[in-house]
Each structure stands twice: as structure tokens, then as C-alpha cells.
LOTI-417923 format. One record per residue (C-alpha): chain; residue in three letters; z, x, y. Coordinates in nm, 4 decimals. Each point is the difference from the previous one (the first is absolute). Last residue first. Layout:
! residues N
+----+-----+----------+----------+----------+
| ch |  aa |       zz |       xx |       yy |
+----+-----+----------+----------+----------+
|  A | ALA |        Z |        X |        Y |
...
+----+-----+----------+----------+----------+
This chain:
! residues 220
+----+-----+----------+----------+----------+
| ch |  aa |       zz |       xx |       yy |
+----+-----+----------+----------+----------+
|  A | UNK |  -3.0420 |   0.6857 |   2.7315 |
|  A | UNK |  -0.2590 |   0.3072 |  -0.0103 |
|  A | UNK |  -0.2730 |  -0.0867 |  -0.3066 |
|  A | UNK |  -0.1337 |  -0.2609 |   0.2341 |
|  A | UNK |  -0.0639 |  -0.3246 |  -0.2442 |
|  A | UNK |  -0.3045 |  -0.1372 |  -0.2275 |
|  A | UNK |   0.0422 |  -0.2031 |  -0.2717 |
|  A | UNK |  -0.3695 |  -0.0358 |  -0.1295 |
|  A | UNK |  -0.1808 |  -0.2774 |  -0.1006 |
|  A | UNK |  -0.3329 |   0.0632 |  -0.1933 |
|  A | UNK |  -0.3396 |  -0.0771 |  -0.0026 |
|  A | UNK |  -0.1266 |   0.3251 |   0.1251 |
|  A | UNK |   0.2421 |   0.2232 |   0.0994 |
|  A | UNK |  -0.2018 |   0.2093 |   0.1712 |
|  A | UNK |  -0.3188 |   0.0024 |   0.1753 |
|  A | UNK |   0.0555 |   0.3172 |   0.1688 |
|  A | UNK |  -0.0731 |  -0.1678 |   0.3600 |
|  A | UNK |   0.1396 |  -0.3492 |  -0.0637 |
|  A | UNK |   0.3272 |   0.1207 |  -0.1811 |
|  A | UNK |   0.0079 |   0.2528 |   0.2888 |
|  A | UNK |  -0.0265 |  -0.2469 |   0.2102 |
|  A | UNK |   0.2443 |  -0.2360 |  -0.0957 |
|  A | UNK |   0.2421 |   0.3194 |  -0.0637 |
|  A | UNK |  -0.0426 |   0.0379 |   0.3804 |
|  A | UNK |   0.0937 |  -0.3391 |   0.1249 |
|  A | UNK |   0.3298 |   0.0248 |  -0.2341 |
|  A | UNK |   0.0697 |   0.3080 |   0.1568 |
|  A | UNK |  -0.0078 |  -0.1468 |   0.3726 |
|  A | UNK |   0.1925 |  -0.3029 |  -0.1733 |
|  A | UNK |   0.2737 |   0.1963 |  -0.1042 |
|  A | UNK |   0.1181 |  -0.0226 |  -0.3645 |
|  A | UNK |   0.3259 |  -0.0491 |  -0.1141 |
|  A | UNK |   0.2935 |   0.0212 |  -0.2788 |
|  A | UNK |  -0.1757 |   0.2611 |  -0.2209 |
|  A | UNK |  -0.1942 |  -0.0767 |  -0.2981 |
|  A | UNK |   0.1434 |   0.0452 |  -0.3941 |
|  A | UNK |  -0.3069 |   0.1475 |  -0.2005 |
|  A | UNK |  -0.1781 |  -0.1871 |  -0.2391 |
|  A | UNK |   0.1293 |  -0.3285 |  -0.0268 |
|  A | UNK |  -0.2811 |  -0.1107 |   0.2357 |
|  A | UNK |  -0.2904 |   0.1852 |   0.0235 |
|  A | UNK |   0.0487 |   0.2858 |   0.3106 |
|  A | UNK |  -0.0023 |   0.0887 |   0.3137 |
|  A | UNK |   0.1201 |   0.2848 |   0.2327 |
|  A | UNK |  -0.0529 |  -0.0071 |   0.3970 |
|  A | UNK |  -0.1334 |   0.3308 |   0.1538 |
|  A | UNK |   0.1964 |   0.1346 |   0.2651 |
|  A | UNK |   0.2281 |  -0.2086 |   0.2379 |
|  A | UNK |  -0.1982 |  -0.1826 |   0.2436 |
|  A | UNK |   0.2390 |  -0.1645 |   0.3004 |
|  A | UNK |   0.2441 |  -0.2229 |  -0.1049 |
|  A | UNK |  -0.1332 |  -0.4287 |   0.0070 |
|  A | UNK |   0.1614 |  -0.0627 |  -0.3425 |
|  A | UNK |  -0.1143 |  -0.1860 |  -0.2990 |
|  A | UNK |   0.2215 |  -0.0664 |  -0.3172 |
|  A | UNK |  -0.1708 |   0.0860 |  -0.2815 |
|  A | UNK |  -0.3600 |  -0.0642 |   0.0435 |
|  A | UNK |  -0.2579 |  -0.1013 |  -0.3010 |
|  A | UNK |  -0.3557 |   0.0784 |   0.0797 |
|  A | UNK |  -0.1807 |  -0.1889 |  -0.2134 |
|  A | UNK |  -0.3315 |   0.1508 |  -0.0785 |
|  A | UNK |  -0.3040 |  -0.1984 |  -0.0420 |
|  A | UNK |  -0.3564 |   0.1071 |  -0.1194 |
|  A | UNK |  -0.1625 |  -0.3790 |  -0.0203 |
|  A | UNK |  -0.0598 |  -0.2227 |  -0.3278 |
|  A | UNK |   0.3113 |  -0.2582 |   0.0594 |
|  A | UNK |   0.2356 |  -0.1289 |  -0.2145 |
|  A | UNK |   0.2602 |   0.2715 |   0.0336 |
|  A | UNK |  -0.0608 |  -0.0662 |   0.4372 |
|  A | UNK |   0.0618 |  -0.3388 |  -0.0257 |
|  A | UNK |   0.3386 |   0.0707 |  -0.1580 |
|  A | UNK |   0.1337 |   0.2457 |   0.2230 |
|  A | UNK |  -0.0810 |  -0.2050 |   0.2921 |
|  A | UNK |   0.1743 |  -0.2899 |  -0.1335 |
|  A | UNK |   0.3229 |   0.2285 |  -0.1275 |
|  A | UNK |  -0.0275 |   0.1368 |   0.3691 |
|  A | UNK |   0.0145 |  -0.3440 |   0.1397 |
|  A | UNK |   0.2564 |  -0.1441 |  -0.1827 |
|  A | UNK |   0.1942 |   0.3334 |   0.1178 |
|  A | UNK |  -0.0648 |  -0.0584 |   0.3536 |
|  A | UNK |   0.1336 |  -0.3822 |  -0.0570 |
|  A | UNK |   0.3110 |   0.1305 |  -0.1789 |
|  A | UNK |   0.1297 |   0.1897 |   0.2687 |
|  A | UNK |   0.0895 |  -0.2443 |   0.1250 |
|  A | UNK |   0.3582 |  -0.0431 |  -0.1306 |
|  A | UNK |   0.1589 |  -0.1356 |  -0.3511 |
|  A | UNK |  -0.2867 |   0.1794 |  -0.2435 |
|  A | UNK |   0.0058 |   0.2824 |   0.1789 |
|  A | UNK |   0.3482 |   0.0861 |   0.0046 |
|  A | UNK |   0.0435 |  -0.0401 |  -0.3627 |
|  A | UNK |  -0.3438 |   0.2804 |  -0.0801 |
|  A | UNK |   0.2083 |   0.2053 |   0.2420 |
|  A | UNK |   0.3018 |  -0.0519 |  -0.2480 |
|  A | UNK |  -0.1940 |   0.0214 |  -0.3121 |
|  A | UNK |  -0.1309 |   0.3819 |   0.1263 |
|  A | UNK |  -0.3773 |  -0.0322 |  -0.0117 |
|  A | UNK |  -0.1730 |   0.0789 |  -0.3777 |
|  A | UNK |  -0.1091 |  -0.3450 |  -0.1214 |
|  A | UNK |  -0.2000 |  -0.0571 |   0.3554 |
|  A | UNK |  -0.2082 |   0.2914 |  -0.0894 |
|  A | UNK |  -0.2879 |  -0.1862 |  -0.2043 |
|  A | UNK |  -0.0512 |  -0.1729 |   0.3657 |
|  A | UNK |   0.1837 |   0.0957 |   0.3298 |
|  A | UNK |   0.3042 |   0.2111 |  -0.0637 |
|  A | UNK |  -0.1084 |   0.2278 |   0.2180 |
|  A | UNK |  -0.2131 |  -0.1024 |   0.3047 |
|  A | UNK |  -0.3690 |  -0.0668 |   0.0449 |
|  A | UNK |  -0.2299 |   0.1659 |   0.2703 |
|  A | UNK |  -0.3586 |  -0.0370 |  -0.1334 |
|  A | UNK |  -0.2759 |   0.2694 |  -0.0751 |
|  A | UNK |  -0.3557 |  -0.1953 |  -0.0640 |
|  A | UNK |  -0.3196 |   0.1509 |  -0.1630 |
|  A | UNK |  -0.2887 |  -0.1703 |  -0.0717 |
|  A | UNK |  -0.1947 |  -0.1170 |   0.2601 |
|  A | UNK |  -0.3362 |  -0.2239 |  -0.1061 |
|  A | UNK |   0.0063 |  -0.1543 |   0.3063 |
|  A | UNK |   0.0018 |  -0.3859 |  -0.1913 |
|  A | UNK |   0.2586 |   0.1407 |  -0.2306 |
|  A | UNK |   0.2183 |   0.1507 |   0.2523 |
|  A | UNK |  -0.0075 |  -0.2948 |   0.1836 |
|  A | UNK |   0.1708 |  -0.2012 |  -0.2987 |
|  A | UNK |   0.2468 |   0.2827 |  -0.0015 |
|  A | UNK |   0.0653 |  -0.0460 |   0.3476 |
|  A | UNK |   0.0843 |  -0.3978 |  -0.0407 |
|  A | UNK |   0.1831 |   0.0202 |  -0.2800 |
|  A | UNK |   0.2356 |   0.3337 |   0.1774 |
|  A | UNK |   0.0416 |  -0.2508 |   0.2949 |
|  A | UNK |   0.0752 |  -0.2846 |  -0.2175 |
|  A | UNK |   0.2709 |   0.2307 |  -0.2002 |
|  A | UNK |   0.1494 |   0.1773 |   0.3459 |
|  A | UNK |   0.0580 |  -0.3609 |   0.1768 |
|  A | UNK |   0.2148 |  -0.1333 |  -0.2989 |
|  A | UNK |   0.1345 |  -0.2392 |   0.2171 |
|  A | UNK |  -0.0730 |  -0.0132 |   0.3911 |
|  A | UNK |   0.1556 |   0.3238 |   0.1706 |
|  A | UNK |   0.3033 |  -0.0123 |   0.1995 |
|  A | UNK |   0.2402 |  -0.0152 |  -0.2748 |
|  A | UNK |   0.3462 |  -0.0596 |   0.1778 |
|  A | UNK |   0.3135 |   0.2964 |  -0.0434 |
|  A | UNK |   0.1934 |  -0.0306 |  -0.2703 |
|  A | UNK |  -0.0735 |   0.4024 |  -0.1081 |
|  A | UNK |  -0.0015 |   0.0792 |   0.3280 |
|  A | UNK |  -0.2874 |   0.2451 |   0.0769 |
|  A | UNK |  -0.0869 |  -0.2433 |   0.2803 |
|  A | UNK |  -0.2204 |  -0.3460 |   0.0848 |
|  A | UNK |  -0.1184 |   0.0415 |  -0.3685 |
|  A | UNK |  -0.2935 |   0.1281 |  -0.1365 |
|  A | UNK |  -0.2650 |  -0.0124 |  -0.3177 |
|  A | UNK |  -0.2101 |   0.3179 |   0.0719 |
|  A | UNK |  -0.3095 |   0.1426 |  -0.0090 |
|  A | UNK |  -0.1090 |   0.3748 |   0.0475 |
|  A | UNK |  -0.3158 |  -0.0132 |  -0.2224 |
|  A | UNK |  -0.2066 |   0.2136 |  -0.0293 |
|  A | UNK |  -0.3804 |  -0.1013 |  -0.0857 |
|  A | UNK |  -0.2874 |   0.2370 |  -0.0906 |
|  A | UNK |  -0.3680 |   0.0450 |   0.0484 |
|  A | UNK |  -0.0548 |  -0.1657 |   0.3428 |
|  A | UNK |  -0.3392 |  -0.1580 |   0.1593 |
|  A | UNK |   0.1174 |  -0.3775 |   0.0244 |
|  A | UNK |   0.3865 |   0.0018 |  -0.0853 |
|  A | UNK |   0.1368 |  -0.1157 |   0.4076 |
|  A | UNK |  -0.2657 |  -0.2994 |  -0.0080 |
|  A | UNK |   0.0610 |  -0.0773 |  -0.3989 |
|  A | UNK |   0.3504 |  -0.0208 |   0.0900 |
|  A | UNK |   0.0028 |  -0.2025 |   0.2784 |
|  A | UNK |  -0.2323 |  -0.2751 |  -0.2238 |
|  A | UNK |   0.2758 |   0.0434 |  -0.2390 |
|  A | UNK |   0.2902 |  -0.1399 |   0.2435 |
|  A | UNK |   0.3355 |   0.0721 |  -0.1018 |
|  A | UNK |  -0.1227 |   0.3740 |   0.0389 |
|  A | UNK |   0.0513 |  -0.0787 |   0.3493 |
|  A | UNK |  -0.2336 |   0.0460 |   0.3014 |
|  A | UNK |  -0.1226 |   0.2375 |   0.3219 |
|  A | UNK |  -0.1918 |   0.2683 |  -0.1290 |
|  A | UNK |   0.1179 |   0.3604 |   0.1362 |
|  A | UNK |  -0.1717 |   0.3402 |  -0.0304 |
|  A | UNK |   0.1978 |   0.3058 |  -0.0820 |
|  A | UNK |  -0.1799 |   0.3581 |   0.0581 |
|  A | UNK |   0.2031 |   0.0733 |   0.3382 |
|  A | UNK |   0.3318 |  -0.1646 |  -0.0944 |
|  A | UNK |   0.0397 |  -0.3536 |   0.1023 |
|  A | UNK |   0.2945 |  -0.1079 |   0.2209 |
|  A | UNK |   0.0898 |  -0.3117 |  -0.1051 |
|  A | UNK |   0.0915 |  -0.3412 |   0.1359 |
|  A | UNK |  -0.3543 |  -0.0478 |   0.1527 |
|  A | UNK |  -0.1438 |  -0.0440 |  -0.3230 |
|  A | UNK |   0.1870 |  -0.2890 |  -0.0939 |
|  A | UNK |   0.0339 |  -0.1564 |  -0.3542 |
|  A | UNK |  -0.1362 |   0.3075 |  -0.2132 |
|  A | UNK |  -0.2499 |   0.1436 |  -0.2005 |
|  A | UNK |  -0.0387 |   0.3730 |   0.0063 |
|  A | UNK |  -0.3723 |   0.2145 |  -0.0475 |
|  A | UNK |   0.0492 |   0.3525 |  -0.0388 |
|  A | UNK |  -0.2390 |   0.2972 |   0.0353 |
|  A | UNK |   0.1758 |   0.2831 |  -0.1863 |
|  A | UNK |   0.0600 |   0.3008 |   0.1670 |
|  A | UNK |   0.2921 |   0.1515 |  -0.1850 |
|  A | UNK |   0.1677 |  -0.1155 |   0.4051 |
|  A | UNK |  -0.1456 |  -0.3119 |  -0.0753 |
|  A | UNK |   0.2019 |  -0.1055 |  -0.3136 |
|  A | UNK |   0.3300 |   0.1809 |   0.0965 |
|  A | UNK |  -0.0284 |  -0.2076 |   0.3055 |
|  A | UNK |  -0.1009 |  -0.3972 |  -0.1360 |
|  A | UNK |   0.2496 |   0.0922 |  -0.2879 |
|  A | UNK |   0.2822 |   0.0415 |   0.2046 |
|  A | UNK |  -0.0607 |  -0.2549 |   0.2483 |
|  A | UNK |   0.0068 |  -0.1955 |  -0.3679 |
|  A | UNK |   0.2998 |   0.0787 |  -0.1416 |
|  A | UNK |   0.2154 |  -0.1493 |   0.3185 |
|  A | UNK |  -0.2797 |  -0.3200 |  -0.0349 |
|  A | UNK |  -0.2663 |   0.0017 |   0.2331 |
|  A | UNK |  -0.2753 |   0.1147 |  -0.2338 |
|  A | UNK |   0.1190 |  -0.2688 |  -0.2561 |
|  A | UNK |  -0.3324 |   0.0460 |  -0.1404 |
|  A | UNK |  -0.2135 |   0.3073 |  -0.0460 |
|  A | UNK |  -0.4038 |  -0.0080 |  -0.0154 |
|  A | UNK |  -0.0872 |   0.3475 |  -0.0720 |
|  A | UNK |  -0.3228 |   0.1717 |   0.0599 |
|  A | UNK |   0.0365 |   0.3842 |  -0.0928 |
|  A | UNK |   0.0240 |  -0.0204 |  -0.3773 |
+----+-----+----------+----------+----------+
């Protein structure tokens, strides 16, 4: 698959994924708000828009074979009170609005950032994080997660949720590990530059097809 439309390009998953994607030669095609903000790898072309916007999307998707997706529900920090700065359940309508573009393009295959405990794997986080979600805001990214989740299960694409332990911006570590929930026990954290990788490999090897691993750094 060497067209890829990726979104959340800007994000600090996506300038990962926009360079590991060119430099295995891939021609890549990134939506996002303002071109001139980024730096584009050789290999990367930018479309000005939003995946808020469907008509953006079907501009950026035109010509590709497969969708990541770097997205991401955010606040104004990594505090867990800290203000929602994207509009409600931004992640879900963006992830509608691709996968009704991947159906008019005839793409099938979409690898998507997701965290753990999102969806079916909600039951298994520890009760007090599970606590602390519920009474900060955190809980809006998680909404969002279970929505994308969701959409995804109904739909008749190739997904794979990518499931994130806690994400770190450390420099590459080796291979990341992954696995089904419940079974093996993940490590504490996963850094984004390996995060960006095991996207692509999943992409590449056309793995986990479907499914929603856990994955983590094996080093802590």
C-alpha cells in the first residue's frame, strides 16, 4: 500500500507517522488545518482541511489505498482537568465521515490510534484509573474512543485498533510488543516514534486484521 491518506498528521504521533511513512517510501497524502505550520517530509503532500468536514476528506482520500489515523480528542495540556479543546466527540464524526469516503473510494483498510481501556477493554482498567476518569476530562477522550471503537465493529473495512498504553515522546526503543487483551500483561508505556512504526508495520504486513491490540515498549 504505497498511497496513504493519514490524519492527525500534525499531532505528536503524527510527525511521526508522516516520517517513518516516507522514509519506507511511501507516497503520503496528510490532511490538516494549516499547511504552513508544518514542515513536510520529502514524499508528504499537504491538503489544507479537517476531517470534521467530509468534503476535506474526500479531497485529501482521492487516489489512496489505506487510511491511518493519528486522531485525537485533546485538552489544553496533559492535565487530567485540564479544558477539552476539541468540539465533542470530534474522533467518532471524523472516523463516520472517513469511513463513508472509504466506501465511495473503494479503500479498505484503515489503522487507527485508540487507547487501552477503550471499548470491550474498558472492564479490565485498574477501578481507580477507571474513578479518575469518570470525575475529570478525561472522560471526553474516552467517549470518543468508545465511539470510534464502536463505528468501526459495525463497519465492513480492514481496521485495527491500535490501543496505546501510556504514550511517551522517548526516542525509538526496539520493536514495540502487542497483544489481544487479557493475553499477556503490557508494559507501562509506549513511545510515539514506536507507536508510528507498529502502524506501519500493521499496514505493511497486513496484520492484525480486525482486532485491537494492547501494544506497549517491552523496556519500561
Amino acid at each position: 500500500m504505497s498511497h496513504l491518506l493519514v490524519l492527525g498528521g500534525t499531532g505528536r504521533t503524527g510527525i511521526h507517522i508522516l516520517s517513518e511513512a516516507a522514509q519506507r517510501g511511501h507516497f503520503v497524502r496528510a490532511l490538516v488545518r494549516n499547511p504552513d505550520a508544518l514542515q513536510a517530509p520529502a514524499g508528504v503532500e499537504l491538503i489544507q482541511g479537517t476531517p470534521s468536514n467530509i468534503d476535506d476528506i474526500r479531497k485529501a482520500a482521492s487516489g489512496t489505498e489505506a487510511v491511518v489515523s493519528a486522531l485525537n480528542n485533546s485538552r489544553a495540556s496533559d492535565n487530567p482537568w485540564a479544558k477539552p479543546v476539541s468540539p465533542p466527540m470530534f474522533m467518532t464524526d471524523a472516523t463516520r465521515n472517513t469511513l463513508t469516503v472509504m466506501e465511495e473510494e473503494g479503500i479498505h483498510r484503515i489503522v487507527v490510534t485508540s487507547t487501552m481501556g477503550a471499548g470491550d477493554d474498558w472492564a479490565r482498567l485498574n477501578p481507580v484509573f477507571k474513578a479518575l476518569i469518570k470525575v475529570s476530562n478525561l472522560k471526553a477522550g474516552y467517549d470518543d474512543h468508545h465511539g470510534v471503537d464502536k463505528l468501526l465493529r459495525a463497519s465492513d473495512v480492514d481496521w485495527t485498533l491500535a490501543r496505546a498504553v501510556a504514550l511517551t515522546d522517548k526516542p525509538l526503543s526496539g520493536p514495540p510488543r502487542a497483544a489481544e487483551a487479557g493475553t499477556d500483561k503490557p508494559g507501562p508505556r509506549i513511545n510515539r516514534a514506536d507507536l508510528a512504526r507498529f502502524l506501519l508495520d500493521t499496514l505493511e504486513k497486513d496484520t492484525w486484521n480486525r482486532k485491537a491490540p494492547l501494544v506497549w515498549n517491552a523496556k519500561a
